[in-house]
C-alpha positions as CSV (number, residue, x, y, z in Angstrom):
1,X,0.0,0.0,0.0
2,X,0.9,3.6,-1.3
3,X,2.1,5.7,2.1
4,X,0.8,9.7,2.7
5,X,4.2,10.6,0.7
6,X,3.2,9.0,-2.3
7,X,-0.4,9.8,-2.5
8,X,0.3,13.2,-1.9
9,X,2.5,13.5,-4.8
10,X,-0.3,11.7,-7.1
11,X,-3.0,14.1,-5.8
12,X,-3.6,17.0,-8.6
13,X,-1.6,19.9,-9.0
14,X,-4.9,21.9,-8.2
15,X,-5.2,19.9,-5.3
16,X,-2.1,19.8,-3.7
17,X,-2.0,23.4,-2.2
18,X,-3.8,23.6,0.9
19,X,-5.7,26.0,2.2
20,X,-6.0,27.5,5.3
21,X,-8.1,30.0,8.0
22,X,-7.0,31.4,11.3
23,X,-8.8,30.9,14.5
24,X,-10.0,34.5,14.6
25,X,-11.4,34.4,11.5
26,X,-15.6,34.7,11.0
27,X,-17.1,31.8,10.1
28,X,-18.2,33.7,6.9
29,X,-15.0,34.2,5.5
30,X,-14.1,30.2,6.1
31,X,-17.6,29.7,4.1
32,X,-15.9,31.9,1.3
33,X,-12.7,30.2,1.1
34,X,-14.5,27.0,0.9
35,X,-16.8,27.9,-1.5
36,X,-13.9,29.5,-4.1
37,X,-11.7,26.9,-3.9
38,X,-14.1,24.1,-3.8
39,X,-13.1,22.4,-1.1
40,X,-15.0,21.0,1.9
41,X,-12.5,22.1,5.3
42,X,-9.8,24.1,6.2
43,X,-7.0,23.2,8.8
44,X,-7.2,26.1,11.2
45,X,-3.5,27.5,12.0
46,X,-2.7,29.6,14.8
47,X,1.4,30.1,15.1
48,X,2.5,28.0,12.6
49,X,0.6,24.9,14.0
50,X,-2.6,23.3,13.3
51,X,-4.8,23.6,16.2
52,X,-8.2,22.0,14.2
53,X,-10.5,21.8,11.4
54,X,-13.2,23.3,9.8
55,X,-15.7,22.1,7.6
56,X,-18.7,22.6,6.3
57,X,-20.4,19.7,8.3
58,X,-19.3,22.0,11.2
59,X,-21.1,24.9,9.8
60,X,-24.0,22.8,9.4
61,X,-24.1,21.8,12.7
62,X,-22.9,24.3,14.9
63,X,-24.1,27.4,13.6
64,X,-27.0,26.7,11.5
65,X,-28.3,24.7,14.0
66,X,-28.0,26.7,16.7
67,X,-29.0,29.5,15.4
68,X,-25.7,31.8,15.4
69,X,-24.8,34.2,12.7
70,X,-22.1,33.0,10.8
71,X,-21.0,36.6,10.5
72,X,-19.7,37.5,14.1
73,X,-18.6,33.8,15.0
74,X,-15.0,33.0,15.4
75,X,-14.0,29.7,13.4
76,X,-12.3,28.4,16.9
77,X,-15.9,28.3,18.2
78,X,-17.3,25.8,15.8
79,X,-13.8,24.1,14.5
80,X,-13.2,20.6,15.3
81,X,-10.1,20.7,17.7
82,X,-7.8,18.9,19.2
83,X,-6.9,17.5,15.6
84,X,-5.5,14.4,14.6
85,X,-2.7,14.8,12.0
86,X,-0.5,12.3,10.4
87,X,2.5,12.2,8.7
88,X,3.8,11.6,5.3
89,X,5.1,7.8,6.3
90,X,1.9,6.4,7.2
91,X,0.0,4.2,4.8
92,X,-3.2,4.9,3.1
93,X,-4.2,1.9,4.9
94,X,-3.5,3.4,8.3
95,X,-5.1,6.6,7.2
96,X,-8.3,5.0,6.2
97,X,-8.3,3.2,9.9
98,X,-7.9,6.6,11.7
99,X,-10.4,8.1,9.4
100,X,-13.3,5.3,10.0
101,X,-12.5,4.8,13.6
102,X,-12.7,8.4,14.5
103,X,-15.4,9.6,12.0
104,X,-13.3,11.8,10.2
105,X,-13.6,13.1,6.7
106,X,-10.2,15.4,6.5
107,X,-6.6,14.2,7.7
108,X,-3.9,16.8,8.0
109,X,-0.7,15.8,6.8
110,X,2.5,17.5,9.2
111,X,5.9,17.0,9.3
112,X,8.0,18.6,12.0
113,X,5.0,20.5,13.1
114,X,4.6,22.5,10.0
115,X,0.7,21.4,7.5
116,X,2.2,19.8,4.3
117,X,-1.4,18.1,2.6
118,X,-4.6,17.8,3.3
119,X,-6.1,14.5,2.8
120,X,-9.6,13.6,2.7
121,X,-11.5,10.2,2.6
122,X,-12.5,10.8,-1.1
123,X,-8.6,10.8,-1.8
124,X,-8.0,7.5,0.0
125,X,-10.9,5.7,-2.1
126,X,-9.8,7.1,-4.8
127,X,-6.6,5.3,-4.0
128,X,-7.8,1.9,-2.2
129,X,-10.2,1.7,-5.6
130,X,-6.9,1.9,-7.5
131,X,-5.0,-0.5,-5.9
132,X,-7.5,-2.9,-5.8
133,X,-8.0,-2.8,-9.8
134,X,-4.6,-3.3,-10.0
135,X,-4.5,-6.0,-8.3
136,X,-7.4,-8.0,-10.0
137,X,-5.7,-7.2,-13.2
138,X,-2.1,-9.2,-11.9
139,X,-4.0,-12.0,-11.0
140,X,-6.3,-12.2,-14.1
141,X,-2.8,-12.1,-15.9
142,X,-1.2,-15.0,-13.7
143,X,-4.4,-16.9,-14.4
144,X,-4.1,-16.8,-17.3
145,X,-0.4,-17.1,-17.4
146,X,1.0,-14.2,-19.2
């Protein structure tokens, strides 16, 4: 199985930046990052470090929801914190453990306490799916012994 190294470098040029949001930022301007970049969360960085995540699931639930204006709300009030992170020697198999046991949808990626990816749960399908097909196709050869 691929590790977080190699998928990253197989992920899309358009997809390999990552973007971020500070703590102090309004929820609204998280919502407008999201929305023009087309993606679904943000790792939240405060100092260099990522102290959570924010997605639009927690939008969903904790501002809509509760009624708060997404206008004068900090993202550190609705961000999903303490993170888990990885790093770029773990396997997409280990990554798609963490993901499922802890219901998560986005994995940071650090190394030496700095964000380097961003990888979510579509990305590690994407990649199981792959190795999987290529592994039906070796043994489909070797039955038929080419």
């Amino acid at each position: 199985m691929k590790t977080v190294a190699e998928l990253l470098k197989l992920k899309a040029q358009k997809n390999q930046q990552v973007h971020t949001i500070g703590p102090d930022q309004m929820v609204v301007e998280a919502l407008k990052l999201m929305a023009e970049k087309d993606v679904g969360a943000l790792p939240v960085i405060e100092n260099g470090a990522v102290v959570g995540v924010v997605s639009e699931r927690d939008y969903a639930r904790r501002v809509v929801l509760k009624g708060l204006s997404s206008i004068g709300t900090p993202v550190s009030a609705i961000m999903s914190a303490p993170v888990i992170t990885v790093d770029r020697h773990k396997t997409v198999e280990a990554c798609m453990g963490i993901m499922t046991d802890k219901h998560l949808r986005h994995l940071p990626v650090v190394e030496d306490g700095q964000l380097v990816g961003l990888l979510s749960i579509g990305d590690l399908v994407k990649e199981a799916i792959a190795e999987q097909a290529s592994l039906i196709e070796q043994l489909e050869k070797y039955i038929r012994g080419e």
